[in-house]
C-alpha positions as CSV (number, residue, x, y, z in Angstrom):
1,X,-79.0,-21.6,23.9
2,X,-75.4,-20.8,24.1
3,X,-75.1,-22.8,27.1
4,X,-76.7,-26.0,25.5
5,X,-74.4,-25.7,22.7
6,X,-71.4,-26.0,25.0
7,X,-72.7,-28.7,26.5
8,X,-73.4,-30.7,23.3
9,X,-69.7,-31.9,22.7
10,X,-69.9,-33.7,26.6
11,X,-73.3,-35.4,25.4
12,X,-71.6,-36.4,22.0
13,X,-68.2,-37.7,23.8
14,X,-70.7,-39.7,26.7
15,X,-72.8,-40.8,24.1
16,X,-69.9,-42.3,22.3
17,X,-69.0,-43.6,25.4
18,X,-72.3,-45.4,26.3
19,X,-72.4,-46.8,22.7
20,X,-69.2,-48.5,23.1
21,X,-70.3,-50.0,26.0
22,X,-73.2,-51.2,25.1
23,X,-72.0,-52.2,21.5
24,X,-69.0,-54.3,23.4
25,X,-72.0,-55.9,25.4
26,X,-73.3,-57.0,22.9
27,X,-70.4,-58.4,20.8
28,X,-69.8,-60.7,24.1
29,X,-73.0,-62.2,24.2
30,X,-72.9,-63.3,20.6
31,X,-69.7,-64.5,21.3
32,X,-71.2,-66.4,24.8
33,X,-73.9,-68.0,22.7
34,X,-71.8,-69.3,20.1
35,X,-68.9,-70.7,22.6
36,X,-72.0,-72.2,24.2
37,X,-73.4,-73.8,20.7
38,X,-70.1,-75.1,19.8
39,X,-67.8,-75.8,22.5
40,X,-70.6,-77.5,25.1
41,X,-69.2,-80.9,24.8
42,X,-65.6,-79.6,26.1
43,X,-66.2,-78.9,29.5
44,X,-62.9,-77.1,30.9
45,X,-62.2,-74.9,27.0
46,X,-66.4,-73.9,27.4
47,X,-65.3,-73.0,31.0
48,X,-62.2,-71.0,30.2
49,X,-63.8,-69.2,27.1
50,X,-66.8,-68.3,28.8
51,X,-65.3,-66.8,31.6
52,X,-62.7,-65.0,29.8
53,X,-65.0,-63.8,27.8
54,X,-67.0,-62.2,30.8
55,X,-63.7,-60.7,32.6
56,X,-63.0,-59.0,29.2
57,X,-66.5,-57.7,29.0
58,X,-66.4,-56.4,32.6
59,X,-62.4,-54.6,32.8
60,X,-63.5,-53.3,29.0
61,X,-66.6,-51.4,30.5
62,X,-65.0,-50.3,33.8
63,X,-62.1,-48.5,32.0
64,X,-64.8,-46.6,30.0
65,X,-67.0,-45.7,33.6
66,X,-64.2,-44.5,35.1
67,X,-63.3,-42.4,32.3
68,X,-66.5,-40.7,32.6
69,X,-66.4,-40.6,36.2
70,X,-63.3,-38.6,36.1
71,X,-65.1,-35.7,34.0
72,X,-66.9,-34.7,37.0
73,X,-65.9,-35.6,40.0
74,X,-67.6,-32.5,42.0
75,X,-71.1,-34.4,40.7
76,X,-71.0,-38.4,41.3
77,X,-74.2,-38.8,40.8
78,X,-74.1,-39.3,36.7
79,X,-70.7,-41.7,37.4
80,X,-73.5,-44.0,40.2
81,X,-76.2,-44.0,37.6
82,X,-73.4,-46.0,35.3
83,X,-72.2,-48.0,38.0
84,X,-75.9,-49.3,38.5
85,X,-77.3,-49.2,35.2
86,X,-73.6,-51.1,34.0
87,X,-73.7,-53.4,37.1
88,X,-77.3,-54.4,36.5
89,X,-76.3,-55.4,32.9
90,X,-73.4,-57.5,33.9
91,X,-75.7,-59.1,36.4
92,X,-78.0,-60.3,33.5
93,X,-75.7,-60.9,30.7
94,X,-72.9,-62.6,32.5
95,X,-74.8,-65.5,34.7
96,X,-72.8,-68.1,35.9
97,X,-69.8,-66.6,35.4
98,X,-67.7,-64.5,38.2
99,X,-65.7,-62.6,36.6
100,X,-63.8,-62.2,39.9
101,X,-60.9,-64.3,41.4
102,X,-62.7,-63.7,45.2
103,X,-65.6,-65.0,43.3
104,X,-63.9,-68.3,42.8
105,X,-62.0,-68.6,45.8
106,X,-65.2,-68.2,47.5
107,X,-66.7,-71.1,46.0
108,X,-63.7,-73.6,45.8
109,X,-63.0,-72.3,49.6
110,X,-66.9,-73.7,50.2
111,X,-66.7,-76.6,48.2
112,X,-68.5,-75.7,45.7
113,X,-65.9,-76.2,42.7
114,X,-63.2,-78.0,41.8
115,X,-59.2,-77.1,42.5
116,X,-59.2,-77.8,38.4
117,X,-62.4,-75.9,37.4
118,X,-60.9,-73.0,39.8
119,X,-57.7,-72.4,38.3
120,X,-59.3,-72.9,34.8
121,X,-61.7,-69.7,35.5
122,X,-58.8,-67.7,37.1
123,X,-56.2,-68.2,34.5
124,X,-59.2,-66.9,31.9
125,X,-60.1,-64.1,34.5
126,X,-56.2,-63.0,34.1
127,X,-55.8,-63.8,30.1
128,X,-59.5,-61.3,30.1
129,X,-58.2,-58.8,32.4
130,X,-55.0,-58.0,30.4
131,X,-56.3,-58.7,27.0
132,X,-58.7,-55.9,28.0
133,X,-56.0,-53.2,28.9
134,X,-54.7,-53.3,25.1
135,X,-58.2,-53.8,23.4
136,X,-58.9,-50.6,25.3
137,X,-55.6,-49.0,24.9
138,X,-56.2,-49.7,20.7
139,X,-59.9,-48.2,21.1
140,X,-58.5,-45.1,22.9
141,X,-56.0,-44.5,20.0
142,X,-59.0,-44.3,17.4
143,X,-60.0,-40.9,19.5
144,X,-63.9,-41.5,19.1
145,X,-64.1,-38.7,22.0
146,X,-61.5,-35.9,23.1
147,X,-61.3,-37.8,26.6
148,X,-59.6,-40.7,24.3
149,X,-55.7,-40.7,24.5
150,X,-54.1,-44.1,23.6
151,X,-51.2,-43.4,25.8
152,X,-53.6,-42.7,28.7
153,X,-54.3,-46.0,29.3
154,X,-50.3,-47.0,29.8
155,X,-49.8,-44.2,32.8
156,X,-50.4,-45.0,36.0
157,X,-53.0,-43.3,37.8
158,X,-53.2,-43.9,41.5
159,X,-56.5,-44.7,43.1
160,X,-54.9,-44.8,46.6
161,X,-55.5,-41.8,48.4
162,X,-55.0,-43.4,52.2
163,X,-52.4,-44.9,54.1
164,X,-51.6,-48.4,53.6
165,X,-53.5,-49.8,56.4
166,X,-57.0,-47.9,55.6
167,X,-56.6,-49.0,52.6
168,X,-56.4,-52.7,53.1
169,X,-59.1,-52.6,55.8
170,X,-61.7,-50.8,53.1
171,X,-60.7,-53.6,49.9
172,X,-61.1,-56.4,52.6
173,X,-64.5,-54.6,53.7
174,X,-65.9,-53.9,49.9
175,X,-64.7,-57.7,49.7
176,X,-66.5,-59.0,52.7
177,X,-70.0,-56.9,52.3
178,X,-70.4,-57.8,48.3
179,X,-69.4,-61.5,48.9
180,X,-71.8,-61.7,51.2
181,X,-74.6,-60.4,49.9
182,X,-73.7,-62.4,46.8
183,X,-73.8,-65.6,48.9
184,X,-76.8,-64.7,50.9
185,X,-79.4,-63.6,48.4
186,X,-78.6,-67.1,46.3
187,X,-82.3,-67.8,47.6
188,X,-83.6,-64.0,46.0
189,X,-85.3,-64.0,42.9
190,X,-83.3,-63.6,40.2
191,X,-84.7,-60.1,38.9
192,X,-84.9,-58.6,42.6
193,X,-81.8,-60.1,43.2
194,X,-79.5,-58.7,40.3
195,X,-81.0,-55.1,41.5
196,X,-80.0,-56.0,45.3
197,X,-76.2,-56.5,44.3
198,X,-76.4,-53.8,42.1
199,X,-77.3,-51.5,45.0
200,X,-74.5,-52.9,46.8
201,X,-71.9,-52.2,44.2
202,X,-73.0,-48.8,44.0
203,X,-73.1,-47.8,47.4
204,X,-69.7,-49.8,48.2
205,X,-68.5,-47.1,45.1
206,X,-69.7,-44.1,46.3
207,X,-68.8,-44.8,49.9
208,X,-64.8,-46.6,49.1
209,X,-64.1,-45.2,45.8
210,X,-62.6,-42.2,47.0
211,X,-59.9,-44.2,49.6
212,X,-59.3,-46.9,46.7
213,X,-61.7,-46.9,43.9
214,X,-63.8,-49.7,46.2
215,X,-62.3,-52.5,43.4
216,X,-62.6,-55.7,45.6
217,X,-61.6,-57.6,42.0
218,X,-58.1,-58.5,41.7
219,X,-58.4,-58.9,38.0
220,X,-60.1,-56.0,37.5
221,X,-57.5,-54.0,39.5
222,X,-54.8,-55.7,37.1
223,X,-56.5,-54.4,34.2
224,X,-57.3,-51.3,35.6
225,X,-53.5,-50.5,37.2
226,X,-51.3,-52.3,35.3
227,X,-48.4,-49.7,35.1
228,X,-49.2,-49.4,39.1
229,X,-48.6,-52.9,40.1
230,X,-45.4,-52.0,37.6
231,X,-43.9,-49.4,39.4
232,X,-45.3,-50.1,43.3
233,X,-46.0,-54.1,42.9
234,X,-46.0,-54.8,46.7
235,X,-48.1,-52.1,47.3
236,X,-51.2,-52.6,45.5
237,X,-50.4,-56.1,45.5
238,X,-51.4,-56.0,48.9
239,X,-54.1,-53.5,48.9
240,X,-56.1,-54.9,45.7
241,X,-55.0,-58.7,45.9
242,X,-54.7,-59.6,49.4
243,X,-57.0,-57.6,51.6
244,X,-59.9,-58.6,48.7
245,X,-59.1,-62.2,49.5
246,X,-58.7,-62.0,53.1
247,X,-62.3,-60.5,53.1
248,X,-63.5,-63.7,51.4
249,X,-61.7,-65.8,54.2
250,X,-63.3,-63.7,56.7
251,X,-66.1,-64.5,55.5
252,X,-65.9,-68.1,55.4
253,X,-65.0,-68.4,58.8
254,X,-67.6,-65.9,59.9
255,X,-70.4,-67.9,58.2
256,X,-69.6,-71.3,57.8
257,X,-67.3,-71.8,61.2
258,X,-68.0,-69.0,63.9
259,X,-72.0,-68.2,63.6
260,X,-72.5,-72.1,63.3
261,X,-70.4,-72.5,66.4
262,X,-71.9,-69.7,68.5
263,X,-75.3,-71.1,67.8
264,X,-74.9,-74.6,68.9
265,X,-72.7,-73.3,71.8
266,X,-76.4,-71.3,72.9
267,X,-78.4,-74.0,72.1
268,X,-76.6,-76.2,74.4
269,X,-76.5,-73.7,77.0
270,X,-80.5,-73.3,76.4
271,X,-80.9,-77.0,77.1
272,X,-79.0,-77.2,80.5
């Protein structure tokens, strides 16, 4: 009995914790159907409101996750069951939105948006991203939970624990993998498919997250290291800007370039 009453404060604090999350959830998606009731008819400000709104919702909930994953790092498994449960969420709630600036570059590298639309959605993604940092950073101040410290959210905590070179090669990895499954399993069924990437996100997580965090979002590393890319800007530019996007080039050529080549080079060599 003892025991169980020293646990209840953790419950109580990841309680609160959930509740936020779930509460900010749902103040987005009011927000989404109303920008989609009244702004419809203005195509780019429906596109720029929609996806900032989605970036804010996404950095908001990942600074909370990784707050509670820091309580017990010896025992990932509670963090993973957020990741998933939180990943399968965003999969339902923010559709057709990325929420991700590889996300974007993806689709304007394979022609399927416009230069204009592009930069619409990646200006919101970084309006979202650093609107979330001080939306959190006020939240924290409140002290809902002891793990709450407004000036927490200001210090820079360094996810890298590799060299530089690891730690490109496993953002451009996380990159590559979740881009592709995202661009593969367009043909899934939406339900199976939202659980797929899910899966993904988690496992990429639990098997990067110790070298970098496993990020692969540019915006969400902005939000998430702000003071970082402040004091050692080359650095994680580098690590959580560039390697992300040269995974999505990577896989471009792999896919729409390379494979297609190799197979009509072996179907010609069939035929003679």
């Amino acid at each position: 009995m003892t025991a169980l009453r020293g646990l209840w404060p953790e419950v109580q604090d990841s309680c609160t914790s959930l509740g936020l999350m779930l509460l900010l959830v749902l103040f987005m998606g009011l927000a989404r159907v109303v920008t989609r009731q009244q702004l419809h008819r203005f195509t780019l400000t429906h596109t720029f409101v929609l996806e900032f709104l989605a970036t804010f919702q996404l950095c908001c909930c990942t600074h909370e996750l990784q707050l509670l994953g820091e309580q017990e790092p010896a025992h990932p498994t509670w963090p993973l069951t957020l990741v998933y449960f939180f990943s399968l969420v965003h999969g339902l709630t923010l559709v057709g939105t990325s929420s991700n600036p590889c996300g974007v570059m993806m689709q304007m590298l394979l022609g399927g948006m416009s230069p204009e639309t592009g930069a619409v959605r990646l200006l919101a993604q970084l309006f979202g991203a650093l609107c979330s940092r001080y939306c959190v950073s006020a939240l924290w101040s409140l002290g809902l939970t002891k793990y709450h410290l407004g000036e927490r959210s200001f210090a820079c905590r360094n996810p890298i624990q590799v060299d530089l070179p690891k730690a490109i090669i496993t953002e451009a990895i996380c990159s590559f993998i979740f881009h592709s499954a995202l661009l593969h399993f367009q043909e899934v069924r939406t339900k199976l498919r939202i659980h797929l990437l899910a899966a993904i996100i988690t496992f990429l997580v639990y098997a990067g997250g110790s070298l970098t965090g496993a990020v692969f979002n540019p915006a969400l590393a902005l939000s998430l290291h702000f003071k970082c890319f402040d004091e050692a800007f080359l650095r994680f530019f580098i690590v959580y800007w560039l390697a992300p996007s040269l995974g999505i080039l990577l896989m471009v050529l792999m896919f729409s370039f390379f494979l297609p080549w190799l197979y009509n080079n072996h179907t010609i060599n069939k035929k003679e």
